[in-house]
Biotite code that builds the C-alpha atoms (Angstrom):
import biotite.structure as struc

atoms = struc.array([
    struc.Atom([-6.672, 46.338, -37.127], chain_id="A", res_id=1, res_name="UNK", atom_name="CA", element="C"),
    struc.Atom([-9.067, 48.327, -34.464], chain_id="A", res_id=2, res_name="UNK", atom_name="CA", element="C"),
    struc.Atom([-12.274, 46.807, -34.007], chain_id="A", res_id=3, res_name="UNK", atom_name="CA", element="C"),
    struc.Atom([-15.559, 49.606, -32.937], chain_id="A", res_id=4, res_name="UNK", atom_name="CA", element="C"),
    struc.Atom([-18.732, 48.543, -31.999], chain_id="A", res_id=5, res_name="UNK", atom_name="CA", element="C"),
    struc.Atom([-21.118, 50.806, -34.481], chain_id="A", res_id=6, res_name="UNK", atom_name="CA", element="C"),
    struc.Atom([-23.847, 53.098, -32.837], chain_id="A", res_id=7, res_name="UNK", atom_name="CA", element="C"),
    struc.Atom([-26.698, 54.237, -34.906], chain_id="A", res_id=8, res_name="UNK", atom_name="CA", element="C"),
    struc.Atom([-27.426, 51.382, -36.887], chain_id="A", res_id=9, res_name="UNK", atom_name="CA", element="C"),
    struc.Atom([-30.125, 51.658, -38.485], chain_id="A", res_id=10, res_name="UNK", atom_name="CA", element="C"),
    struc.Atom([-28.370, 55.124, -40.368], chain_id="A", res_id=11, res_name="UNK", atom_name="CA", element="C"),
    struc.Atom([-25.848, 52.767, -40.978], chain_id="A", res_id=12, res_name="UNK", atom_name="CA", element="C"),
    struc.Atom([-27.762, 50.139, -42.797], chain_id="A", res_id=13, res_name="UNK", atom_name="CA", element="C"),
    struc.Atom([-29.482, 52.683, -44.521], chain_id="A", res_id=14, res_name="UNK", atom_name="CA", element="C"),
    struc.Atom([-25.599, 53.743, -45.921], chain_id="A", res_id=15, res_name="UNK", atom_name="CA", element="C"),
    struc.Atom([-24.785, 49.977, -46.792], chain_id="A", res_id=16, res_name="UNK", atom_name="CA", element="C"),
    struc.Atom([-28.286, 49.641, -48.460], chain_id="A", res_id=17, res_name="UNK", atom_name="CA", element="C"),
    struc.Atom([-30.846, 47.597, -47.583], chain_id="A", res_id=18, res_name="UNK", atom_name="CA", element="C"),
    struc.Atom([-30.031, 44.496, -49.538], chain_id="A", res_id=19, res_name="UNK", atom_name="CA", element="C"),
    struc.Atom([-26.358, 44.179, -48.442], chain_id="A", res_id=20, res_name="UNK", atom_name="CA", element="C"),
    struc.Atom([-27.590, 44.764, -45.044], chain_id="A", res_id=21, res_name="UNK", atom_name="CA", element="C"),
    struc.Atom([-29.952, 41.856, -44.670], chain_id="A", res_id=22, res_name="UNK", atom_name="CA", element="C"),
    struc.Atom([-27.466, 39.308, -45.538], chain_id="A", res_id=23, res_name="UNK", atom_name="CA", element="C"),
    struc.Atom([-25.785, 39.848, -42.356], chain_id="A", res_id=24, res_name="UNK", atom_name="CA", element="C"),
    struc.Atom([-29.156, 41.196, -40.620], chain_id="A", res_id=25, res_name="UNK", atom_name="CA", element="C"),
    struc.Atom([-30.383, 37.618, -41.262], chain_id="A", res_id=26, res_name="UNK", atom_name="CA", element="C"),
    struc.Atom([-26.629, 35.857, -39.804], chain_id="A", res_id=27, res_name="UNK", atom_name="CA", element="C"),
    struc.Atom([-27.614, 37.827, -36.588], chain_id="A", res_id=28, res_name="UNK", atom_name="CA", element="C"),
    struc.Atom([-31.029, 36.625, -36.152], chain_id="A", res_id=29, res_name="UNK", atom_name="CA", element="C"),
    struc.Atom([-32.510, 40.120, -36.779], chain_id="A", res_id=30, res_name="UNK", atom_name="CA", element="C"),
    struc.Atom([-30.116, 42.054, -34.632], chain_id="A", res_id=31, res_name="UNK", atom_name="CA", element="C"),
    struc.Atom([-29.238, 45.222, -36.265], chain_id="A", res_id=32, res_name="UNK", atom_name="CA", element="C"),
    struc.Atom([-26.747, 46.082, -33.409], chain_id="A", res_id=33, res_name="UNK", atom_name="CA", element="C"),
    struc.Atom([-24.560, 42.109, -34.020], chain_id="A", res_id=34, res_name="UNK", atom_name="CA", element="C"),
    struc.Atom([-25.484, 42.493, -37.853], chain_id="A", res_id=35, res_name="UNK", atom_name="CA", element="C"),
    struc.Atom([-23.922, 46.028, -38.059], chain_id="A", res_id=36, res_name="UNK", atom_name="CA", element="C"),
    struc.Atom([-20.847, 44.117, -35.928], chain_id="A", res_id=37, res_name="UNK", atom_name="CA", element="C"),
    struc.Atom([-20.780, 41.123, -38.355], chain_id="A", res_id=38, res_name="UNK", atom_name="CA", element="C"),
    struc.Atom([-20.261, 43.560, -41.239], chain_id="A", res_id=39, res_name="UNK", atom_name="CA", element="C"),
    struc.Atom([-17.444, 45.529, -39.386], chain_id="A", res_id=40, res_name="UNK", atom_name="CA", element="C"),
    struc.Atom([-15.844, 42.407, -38.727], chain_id="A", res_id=41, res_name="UNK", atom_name="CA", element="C"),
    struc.Atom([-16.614, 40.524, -42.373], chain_id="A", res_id=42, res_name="UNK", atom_name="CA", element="C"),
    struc.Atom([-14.432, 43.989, -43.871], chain_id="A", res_id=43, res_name="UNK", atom_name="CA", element="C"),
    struc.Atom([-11.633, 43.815, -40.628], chain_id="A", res_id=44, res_name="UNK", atom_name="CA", element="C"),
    struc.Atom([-10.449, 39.980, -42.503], chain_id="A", res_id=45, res_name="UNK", atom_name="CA", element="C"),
    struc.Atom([-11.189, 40.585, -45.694], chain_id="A", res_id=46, res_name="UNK", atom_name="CA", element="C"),
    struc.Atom([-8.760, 43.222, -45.347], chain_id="A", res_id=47, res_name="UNK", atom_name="CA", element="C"),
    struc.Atom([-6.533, 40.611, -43.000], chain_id="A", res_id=48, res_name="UNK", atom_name="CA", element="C"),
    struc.Atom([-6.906, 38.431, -45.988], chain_id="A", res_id=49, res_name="UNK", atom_name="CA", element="C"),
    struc.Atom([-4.989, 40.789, -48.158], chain_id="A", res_id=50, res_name="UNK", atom_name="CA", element="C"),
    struc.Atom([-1.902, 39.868, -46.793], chain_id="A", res_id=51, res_name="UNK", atom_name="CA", element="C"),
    struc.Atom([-1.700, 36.184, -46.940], chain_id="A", res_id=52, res_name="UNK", atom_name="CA", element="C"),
    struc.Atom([-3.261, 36.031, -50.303], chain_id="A", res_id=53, res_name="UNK", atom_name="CA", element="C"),
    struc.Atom([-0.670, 38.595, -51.732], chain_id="A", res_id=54, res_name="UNK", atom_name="CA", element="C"),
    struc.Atom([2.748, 36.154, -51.015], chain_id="A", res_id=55, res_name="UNK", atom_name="CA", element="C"),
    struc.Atom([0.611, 33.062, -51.671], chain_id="A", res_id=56, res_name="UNK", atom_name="CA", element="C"),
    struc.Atom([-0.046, 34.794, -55.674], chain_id="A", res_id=57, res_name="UNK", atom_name="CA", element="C"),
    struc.Atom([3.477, 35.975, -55.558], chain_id="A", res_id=58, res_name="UNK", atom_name="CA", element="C"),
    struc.Atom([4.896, 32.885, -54.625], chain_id="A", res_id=59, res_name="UNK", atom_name="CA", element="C"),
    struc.Atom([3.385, 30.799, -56.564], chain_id="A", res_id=60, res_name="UNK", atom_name="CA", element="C"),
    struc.Atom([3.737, 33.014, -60.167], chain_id="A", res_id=61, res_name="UNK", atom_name="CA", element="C"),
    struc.Atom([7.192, 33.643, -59.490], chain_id="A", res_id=62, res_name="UNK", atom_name="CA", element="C"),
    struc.Atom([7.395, 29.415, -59.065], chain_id="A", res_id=63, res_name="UNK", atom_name="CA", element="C"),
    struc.Atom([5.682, 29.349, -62.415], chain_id="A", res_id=64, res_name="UNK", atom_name="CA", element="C"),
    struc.Atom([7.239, 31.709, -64.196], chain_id="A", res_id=65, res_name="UNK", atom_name="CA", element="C"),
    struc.Atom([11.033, 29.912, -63.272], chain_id="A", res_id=66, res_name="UNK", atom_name="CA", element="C"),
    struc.Atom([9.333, 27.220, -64.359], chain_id="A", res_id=67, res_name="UNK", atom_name="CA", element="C"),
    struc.Atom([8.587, 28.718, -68.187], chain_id="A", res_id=68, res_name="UNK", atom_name="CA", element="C"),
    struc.Atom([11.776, 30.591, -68.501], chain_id="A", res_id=69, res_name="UNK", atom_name="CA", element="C"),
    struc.Atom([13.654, 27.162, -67.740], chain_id="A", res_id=70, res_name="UNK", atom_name="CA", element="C"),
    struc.Atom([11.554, 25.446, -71.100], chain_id="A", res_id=71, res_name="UNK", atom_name="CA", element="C"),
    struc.Atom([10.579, 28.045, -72.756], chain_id="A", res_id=72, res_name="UNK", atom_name="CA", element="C"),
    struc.Atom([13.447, 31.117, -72.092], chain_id="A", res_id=73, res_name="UNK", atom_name="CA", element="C"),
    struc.Atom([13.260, 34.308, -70.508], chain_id="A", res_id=74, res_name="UNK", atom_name="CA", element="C"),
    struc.Atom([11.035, 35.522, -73.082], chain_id="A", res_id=75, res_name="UNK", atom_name="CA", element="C"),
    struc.Atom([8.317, 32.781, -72.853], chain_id="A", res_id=76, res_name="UNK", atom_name="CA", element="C"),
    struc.Atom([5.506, 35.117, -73.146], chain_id="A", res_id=77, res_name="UNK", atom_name="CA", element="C"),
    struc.Atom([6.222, 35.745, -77.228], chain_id="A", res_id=78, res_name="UNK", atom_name="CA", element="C"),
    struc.Atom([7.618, 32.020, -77.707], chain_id="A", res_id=79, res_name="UNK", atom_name="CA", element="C"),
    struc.Atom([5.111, 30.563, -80.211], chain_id="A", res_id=80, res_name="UNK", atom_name="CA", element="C"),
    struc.Atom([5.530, 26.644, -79.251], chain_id="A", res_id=81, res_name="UNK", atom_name="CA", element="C"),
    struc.Atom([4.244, 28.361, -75.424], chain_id="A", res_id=82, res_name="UNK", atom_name="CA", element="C"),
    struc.Atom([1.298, 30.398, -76.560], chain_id="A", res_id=83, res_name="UNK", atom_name="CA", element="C"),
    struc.Atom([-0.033, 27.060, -78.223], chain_id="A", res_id=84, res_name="UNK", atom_name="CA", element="C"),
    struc.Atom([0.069, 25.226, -75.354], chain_id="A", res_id=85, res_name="UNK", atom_name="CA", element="C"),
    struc.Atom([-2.085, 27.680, -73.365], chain_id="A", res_id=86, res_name="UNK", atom_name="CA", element="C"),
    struc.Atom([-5.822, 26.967, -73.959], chain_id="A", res_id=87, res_name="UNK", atom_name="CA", element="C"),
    struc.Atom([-7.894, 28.803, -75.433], chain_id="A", res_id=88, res_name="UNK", atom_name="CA", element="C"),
    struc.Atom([-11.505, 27.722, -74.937], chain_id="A", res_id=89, res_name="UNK", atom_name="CA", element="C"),
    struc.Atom([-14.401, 29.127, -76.548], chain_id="A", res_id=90, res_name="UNK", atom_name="CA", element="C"),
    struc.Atom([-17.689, 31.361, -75.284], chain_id="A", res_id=91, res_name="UNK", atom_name="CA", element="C"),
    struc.Atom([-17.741, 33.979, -72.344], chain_id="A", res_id=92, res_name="UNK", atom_name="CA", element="C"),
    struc.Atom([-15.460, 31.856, -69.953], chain_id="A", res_id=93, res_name="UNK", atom_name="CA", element="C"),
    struc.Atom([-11.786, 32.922, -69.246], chain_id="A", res_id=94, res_name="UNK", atom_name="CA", element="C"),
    struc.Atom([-9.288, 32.506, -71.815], chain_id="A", res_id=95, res_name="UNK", atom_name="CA", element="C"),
    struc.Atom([-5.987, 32.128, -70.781], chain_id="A", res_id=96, res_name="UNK", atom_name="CA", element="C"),
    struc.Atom([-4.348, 32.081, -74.714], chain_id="A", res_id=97, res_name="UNK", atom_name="CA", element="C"),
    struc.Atom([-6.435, 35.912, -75.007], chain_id="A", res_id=98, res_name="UNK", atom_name="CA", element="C"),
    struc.Atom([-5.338, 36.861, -71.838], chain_id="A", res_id=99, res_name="UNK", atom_name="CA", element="C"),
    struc.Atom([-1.767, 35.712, -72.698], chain_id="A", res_id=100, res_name="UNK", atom_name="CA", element="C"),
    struc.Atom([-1.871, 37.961, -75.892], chain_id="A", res_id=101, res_name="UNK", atom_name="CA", element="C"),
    struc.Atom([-3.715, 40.753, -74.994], chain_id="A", res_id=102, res_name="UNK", atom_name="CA", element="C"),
    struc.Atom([-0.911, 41.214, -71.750], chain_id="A", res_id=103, res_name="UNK", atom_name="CA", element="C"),
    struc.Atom([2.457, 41.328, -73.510], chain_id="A", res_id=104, res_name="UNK", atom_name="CA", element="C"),
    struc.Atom([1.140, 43.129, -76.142], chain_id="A", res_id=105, res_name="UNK", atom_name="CA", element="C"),
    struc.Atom([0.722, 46.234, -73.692], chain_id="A", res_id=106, res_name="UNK", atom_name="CA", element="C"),
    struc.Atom([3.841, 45.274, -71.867], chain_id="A", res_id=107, res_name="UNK", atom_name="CA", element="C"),
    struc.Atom([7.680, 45.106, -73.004], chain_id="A", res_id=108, res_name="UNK", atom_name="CA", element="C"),
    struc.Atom([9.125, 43.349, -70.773], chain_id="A", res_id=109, res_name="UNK", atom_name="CA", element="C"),
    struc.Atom([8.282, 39.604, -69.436], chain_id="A", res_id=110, res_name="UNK", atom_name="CA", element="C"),
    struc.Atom([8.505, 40.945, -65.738], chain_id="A", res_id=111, res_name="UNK", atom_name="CA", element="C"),
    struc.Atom([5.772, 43.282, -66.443], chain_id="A", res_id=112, res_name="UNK", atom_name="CA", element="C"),
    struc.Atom([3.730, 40.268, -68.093], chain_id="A", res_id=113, res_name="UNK", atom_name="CA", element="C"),
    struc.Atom([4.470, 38.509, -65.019], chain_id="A", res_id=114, res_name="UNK", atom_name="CA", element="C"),
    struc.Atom([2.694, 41.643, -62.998], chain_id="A", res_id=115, res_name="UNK", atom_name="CA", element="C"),
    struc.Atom([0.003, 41.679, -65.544], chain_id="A", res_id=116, res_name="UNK", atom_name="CA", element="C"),
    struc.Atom([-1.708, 38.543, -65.913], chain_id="A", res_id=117, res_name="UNK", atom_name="CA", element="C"),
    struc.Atom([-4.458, 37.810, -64.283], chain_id="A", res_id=118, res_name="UNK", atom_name="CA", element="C"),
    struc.Atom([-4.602, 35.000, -61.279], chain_id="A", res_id=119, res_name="UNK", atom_name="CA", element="C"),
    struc.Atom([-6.409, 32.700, -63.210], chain_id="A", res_id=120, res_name="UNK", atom_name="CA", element="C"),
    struc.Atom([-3.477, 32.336, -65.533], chain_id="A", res_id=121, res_name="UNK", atom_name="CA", element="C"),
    struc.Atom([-1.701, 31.425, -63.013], chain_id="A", res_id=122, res_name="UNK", atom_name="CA", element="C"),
    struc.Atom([-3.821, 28.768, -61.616], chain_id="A", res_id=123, res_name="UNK", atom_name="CA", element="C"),
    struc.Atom([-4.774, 27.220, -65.231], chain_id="A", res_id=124, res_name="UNK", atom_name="CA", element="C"),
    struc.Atom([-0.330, 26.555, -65.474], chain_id="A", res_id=125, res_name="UNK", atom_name="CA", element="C"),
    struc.Atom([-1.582, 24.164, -62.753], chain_id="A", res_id=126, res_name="UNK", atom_name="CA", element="C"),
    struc.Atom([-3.472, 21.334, -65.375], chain_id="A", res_id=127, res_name="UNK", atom_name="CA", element="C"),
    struc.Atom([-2.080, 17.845, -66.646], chain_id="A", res_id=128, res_name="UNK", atom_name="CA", element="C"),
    struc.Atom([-1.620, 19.742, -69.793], chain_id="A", res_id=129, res_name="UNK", atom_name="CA", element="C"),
    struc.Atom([1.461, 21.202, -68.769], chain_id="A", res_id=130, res_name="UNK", atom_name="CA", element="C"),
    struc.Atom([2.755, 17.884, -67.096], chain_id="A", res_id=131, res_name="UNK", atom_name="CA", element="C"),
    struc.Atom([4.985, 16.674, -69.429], chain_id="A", res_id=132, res_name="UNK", atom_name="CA", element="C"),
    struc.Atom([6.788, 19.618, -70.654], chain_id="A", res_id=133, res_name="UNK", atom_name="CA", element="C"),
    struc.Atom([6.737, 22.181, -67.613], chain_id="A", res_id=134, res_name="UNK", atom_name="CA", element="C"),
    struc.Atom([5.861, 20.302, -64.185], chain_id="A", res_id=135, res_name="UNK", atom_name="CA", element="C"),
    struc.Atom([7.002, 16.756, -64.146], chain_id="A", res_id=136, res_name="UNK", atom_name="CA", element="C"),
    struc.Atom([10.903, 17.351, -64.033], chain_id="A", res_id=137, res_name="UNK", atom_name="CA", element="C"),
    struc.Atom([10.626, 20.678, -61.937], chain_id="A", res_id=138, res_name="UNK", atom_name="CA", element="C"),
    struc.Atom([7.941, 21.108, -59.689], chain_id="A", res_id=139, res_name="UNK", atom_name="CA", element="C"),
    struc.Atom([9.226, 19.464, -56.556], chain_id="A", res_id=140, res_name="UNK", atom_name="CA", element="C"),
    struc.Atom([12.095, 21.552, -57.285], chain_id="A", res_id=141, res_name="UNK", atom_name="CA", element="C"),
    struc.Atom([10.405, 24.816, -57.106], chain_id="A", res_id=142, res_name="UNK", atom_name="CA", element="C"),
    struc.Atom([8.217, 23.510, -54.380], chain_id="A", res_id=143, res_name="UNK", atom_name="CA", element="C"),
    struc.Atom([10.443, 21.769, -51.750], chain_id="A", res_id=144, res_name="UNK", atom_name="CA", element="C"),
    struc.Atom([8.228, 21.119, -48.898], chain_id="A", res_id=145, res_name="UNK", atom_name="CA", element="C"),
    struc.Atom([5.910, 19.208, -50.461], chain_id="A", res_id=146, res_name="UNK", atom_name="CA", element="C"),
    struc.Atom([5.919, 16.397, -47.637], chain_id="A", res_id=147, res_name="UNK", atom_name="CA", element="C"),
    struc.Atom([6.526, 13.258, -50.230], chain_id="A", res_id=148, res_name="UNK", atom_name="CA", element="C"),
    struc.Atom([3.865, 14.307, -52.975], chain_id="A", res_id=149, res_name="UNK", atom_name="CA", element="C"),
    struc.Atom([4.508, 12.932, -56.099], chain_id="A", res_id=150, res_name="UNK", atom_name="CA", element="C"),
    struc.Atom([4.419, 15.890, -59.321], chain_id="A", res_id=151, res_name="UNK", atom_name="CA", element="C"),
    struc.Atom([1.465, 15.127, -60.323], chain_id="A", res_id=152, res_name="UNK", atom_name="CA", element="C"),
    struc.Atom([-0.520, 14.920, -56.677], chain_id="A", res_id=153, res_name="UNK", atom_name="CA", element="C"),
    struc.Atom([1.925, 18.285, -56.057], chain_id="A", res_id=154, res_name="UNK", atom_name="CA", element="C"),
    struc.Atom([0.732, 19.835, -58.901], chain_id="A", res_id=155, res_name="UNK", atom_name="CA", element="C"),
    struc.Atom([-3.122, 18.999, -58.253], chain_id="A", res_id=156, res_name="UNK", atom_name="CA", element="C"),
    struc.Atom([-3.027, 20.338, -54.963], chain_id="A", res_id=157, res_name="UNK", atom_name="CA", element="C"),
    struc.Atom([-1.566, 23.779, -55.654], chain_id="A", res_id=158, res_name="UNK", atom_name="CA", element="C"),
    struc.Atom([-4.494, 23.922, -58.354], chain_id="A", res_id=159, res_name="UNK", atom_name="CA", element="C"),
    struc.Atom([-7.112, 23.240, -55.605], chain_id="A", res_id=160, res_name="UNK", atom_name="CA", element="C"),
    struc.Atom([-5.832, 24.892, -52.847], chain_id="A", res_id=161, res_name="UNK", atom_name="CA", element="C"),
    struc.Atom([-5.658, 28.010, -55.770], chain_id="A", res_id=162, res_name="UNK", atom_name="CA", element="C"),
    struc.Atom([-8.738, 27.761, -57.148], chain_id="A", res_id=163, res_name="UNK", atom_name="CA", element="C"),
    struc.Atom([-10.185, 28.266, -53.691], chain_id="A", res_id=164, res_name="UNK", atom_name="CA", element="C"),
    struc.Atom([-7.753, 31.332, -52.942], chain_id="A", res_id=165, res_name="UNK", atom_name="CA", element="C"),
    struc.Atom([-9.173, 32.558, -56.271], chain_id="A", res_id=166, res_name="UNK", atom_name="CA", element="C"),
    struc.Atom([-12.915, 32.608, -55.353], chain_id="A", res_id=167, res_name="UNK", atom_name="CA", element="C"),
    struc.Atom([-12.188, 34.297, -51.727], chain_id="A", res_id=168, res_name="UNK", atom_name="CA", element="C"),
    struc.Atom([-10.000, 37.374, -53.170], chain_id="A", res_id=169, res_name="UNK", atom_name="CA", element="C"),
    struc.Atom([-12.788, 37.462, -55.890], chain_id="A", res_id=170, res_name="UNK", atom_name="CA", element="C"),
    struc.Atom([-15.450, 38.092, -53.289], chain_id="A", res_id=171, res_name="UNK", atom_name="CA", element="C"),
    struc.Atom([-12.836, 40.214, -51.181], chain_id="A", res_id=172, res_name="UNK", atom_name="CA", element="C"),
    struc.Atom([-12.266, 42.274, -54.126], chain_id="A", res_id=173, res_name="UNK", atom_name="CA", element="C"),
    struc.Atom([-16.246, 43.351, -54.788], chain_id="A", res_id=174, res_name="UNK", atom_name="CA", element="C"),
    struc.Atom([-16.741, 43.567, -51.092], chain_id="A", res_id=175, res_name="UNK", atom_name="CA", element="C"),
    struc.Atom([-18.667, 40.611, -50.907], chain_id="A", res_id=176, res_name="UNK", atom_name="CA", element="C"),
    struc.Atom([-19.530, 38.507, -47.431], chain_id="A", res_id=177, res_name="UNK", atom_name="CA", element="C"),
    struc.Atom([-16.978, 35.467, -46.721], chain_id="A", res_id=178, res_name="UNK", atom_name="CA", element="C"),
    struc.Atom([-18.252, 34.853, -43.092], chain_id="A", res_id=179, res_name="UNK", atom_name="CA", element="C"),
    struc.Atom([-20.326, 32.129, -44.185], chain_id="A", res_id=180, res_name="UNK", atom_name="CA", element="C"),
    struc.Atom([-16.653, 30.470, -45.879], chain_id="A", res_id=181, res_name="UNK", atom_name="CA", element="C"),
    struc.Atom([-14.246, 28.301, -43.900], chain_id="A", res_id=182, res_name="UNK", atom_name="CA", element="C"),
    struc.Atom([-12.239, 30.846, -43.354], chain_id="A", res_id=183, res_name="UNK", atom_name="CA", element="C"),
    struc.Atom([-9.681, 29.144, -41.332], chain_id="A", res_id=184, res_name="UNK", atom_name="CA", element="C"),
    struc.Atom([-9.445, 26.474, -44.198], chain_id="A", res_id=185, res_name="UNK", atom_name="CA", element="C"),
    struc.Atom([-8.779, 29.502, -46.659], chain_id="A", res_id=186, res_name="UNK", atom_name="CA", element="C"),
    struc.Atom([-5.578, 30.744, -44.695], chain_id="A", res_id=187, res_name="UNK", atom_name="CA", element="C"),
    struc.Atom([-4.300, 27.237, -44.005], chain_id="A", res_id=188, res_name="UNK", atom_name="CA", element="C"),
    struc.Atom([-4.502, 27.081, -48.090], chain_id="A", res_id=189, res_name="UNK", atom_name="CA", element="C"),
    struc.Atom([-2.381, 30.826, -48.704], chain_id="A", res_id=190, res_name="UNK", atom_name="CA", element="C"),
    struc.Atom([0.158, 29.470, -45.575], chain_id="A", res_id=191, res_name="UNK", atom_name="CA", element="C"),
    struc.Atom([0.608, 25.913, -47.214], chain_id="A", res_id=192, res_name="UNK", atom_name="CA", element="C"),
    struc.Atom([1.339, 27.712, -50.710], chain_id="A", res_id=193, res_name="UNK", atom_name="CA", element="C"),
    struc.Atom([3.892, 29.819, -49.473], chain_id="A", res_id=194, res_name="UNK", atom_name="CA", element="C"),
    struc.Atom([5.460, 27.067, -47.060], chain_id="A", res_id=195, res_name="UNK", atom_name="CA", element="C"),
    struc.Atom([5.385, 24.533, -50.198], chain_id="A", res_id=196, res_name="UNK", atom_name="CA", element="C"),
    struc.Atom([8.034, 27.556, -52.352], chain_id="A", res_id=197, res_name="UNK", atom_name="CA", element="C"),
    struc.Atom([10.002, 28.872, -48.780], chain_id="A", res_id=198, res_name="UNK", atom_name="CA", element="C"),
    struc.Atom([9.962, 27.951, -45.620], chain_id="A", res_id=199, res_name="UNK", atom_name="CA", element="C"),
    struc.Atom([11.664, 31.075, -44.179], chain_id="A", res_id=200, res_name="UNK", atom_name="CA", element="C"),
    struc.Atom([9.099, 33.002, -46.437], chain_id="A", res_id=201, res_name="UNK", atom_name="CA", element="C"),
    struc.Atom([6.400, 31.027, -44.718], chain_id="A", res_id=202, res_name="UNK", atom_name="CA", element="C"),
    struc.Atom([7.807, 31.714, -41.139], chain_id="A", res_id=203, res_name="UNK", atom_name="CA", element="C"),
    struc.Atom([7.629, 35.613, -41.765], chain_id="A", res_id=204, res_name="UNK", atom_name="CA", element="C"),
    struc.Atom([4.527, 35.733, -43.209], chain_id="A", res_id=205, res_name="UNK", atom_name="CA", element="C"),
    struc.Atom([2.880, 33.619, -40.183], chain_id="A", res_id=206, res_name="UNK", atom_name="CA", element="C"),
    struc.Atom([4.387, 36.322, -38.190], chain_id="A", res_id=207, res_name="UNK", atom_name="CA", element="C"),
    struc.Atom([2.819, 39.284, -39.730], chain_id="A", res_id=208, res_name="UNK", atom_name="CA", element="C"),
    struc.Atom([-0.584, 37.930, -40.640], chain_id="A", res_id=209, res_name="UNK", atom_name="CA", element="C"),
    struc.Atom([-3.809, 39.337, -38.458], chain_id="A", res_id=210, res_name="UNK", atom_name="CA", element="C"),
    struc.Atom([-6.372, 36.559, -40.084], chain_id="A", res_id=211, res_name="UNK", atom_name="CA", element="C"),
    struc.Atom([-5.557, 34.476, -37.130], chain_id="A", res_id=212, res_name="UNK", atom_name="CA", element="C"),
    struc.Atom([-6.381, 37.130, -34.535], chain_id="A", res_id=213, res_name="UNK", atom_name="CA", element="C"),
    struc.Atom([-9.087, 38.694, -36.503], chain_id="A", res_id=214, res_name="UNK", atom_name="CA", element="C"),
    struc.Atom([-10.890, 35.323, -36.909], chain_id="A", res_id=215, res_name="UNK", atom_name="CA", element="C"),
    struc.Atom([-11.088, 34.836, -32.679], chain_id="A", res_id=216, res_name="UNK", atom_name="CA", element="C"),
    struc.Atom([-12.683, 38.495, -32.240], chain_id="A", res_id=217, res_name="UNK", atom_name="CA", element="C"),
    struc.Atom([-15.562, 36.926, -34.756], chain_id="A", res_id=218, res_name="UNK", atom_name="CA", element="C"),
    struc.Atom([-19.015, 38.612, -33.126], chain_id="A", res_id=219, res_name="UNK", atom_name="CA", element="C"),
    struc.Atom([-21.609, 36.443, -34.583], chain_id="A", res_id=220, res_name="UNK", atom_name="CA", element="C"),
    struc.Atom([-20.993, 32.362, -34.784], chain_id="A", res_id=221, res_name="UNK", atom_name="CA", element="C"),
    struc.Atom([-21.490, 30.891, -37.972], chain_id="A", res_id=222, res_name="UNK", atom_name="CA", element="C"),
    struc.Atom([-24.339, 28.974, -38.731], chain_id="A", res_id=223, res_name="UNK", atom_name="CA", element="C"),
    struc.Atom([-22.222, 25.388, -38.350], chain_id="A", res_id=224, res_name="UNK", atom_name="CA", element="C"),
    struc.Atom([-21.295, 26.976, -34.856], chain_id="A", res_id=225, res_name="UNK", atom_name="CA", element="C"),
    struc.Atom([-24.472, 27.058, -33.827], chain_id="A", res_id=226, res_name="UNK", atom_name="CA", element="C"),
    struc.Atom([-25.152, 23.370, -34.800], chain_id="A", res_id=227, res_name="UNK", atom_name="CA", element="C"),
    struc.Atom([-22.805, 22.245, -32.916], chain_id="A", res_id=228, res_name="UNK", atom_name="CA", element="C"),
    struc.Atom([-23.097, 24.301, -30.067], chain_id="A", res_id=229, res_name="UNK", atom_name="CA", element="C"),
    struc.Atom([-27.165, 23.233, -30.129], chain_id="A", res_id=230, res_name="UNK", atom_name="CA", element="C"),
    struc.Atom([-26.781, 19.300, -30.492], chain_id="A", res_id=231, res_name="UNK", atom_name="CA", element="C"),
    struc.Atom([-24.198, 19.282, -27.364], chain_id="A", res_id=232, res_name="UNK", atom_name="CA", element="C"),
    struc.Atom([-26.768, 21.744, -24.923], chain_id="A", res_id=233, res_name="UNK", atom_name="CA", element="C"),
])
């Protein structure tokens, strides 16, 4: 992905508004010129993101949903005894029963539910909840390079290390800032969740992702950088 230095920036920042441009005006120490390059560079990965976090959500569904055909059958989205075992909680918060319902009734088939649901369904498969019936005879089957977990630390860590993917494509998605986010920590996460389902998968994907590259070209340090850079001057 190219990088530019901008020219004209303050028409620029006038185009990104003011309040989305002092977020990174402030990161720069009141450089417009580094801010304008922070922002370039804060869109350059969370486009680079993209990639990563697309086979680490299609890995890991796919793992779930062998998982819920092998209980439940390849229609597991209408089985009854399933849908009851999906919470439902109450108030504003996500609910993954609703979001359950309200999916295969727009969609025939379960591969289209599959492509449907949001990533948060996804994630909550990942609870104790599901231990017992779905996880504890299976998991380290559908995840094979889990380095000696046991099911239930497996299945922890995939929740973690998803719940974190979650919040960074969230903030990707409304073109949020995620310099001030350990980003490096973040692709480690998407890399380990693909190399925990396929190793080969895992070896092609390092190969193609630009998060590593686009990470070194950063063009303001963040503000733990500077830290440590000050307490060893």
């Amino acid at each position: 992905m190219p990088h530019a230095n901008p020219t004209h920036e303050a028409a620029i920042c006038d185009v990104l508004s003011a309040a989305r441009s002092s977020t990174y005006i402030r990161a720069a120490g009141g450089d417009k010129a580094k801010a304008m390059e922070l922002y370039g560079w804060n869109a350059r990965v969370s486009a680079a993101f993209m990639l990563p976090s697309h086979f680490a959500e299609v890995a890991t569904r796919n793992a779930v949903a062998e998982a819920l055909e092998s209980v439940y059958g390849s229609n597991w989205p209408w089985d009854r005894t399933f849908e009851e075992s999906v919470p439902a909680p109450a108030g504003k918060n996500y609910n993954p029963r609703r979001d359950l319902q309200q999916t295969r009734s727009k969609q025939p088939t379960t591969g289209k539910v599959i492509a449907e649901l949001k990533f948060a369904f996804w994630q909550a498969m990942f609870t104790a909840r599901h231990d017992v019936r779905v996880w504890n005879h299976q998991i380290l089957t559908l995840f094979p390079h889990s380095s000696g977990m046991t099911a239930s630390q497996l299945r922890g860590k995939i929740y973690v290390d998803l719940e974190a993917v979650r919040k960074l494509r969230n903030r990707v998605a409304h073109h949020e800032p995620i310099f001030t986010r350990n980003l490096s920590s973040d692709l480690k996460r998407m890399l380990q969740l693909v190399e925990l389902r396929s190793a080969p998968t895992h070896t092609w994907l390092r190969a193609m992702e630009e998060v590593t590259v686009t990470l070194s070209q950063r063009p303001v340090p963040n503000q733990r950088q500077r830290v440590t850079a000050s307490t060893t001057t």
